[in-house]
C-alpha positions in Angstrom: 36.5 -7.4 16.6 38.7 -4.5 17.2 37.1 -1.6 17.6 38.9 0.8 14.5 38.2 3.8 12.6 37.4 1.4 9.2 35.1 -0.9 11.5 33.6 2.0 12.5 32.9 3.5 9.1 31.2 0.3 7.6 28.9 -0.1 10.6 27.8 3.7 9.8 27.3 3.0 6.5 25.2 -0.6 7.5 23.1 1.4 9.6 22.3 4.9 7.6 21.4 1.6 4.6 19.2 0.3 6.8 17.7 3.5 8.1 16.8 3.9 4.3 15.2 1.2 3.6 13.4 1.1 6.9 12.2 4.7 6.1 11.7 3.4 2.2 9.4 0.7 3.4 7.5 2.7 5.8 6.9 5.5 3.5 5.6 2.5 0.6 3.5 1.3 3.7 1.7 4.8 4.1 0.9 4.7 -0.1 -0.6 1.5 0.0 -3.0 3.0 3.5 -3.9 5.6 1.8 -4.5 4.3 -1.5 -6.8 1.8 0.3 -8.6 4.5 2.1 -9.3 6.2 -0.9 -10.5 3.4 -3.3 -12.8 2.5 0.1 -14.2 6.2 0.5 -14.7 6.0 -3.0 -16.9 2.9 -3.2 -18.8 4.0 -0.4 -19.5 7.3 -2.3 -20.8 5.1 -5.3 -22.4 2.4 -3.9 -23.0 2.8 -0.5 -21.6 0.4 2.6 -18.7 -1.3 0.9 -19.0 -5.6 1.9 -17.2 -7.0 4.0 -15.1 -8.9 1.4 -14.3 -6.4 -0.9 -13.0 -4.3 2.0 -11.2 -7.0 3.2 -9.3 -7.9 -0.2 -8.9 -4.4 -0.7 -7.2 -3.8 3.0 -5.0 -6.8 2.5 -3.5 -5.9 -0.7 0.2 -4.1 -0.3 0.5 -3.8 -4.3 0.5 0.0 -4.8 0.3 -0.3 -8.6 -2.8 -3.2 -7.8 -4.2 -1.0 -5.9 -3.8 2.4 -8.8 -5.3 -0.1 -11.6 -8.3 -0.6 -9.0 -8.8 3.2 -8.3 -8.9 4.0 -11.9 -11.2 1.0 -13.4 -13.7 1.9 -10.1 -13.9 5.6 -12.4 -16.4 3.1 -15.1 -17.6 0.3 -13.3 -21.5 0.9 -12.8 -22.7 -1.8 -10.3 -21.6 -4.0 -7.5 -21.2 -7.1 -9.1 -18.3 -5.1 -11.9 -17.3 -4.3 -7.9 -16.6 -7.8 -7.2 -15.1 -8.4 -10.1 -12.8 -5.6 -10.1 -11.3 -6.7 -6.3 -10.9 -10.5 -7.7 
């Protein structure tokens, strides 16, 4: 493939799209860390070590808005077993 002025413009634009998205996954990435981070400094505030499990579903999720919904409903859950249920 020739190297022209046209071929050259389109592979700038392919790259700068994928620059984006590389930088629009990476900064959903660093939402969903500290999300987790939060929701786990938070249970550990209210109820001491958090288990294993829970910390582990909780780590493993990459659904921001999952994640949100969790954070909020931890605001009026008053016992570990609601915990459990909450992560499920």
């Amino acid at each position: 493939m020739e190297d022209t002025p046209i071929v050259q413009q389109i592979v700038k634009r392919v790259e700068k799209r994928s620059l984006e998205k590389g930088i629009e996954k990476g900064i959903e990435q660093g939402i969903e860390k500290g999300i987790q981070k939060v929701l786990l400094t938070q249970i550990a505030a209210r109820f001491g070590a958090v288990p294993k499990d829970i910390r582990q579903k909780i780590q493993t999720s990459h659904n921001a808005k999952n994640l949100e919904r969790m954070a909020t409903l931890l605001l009026t859950i008053k016992s570990k077993n609601e915990l459990k249920n909450l992560v499920n």
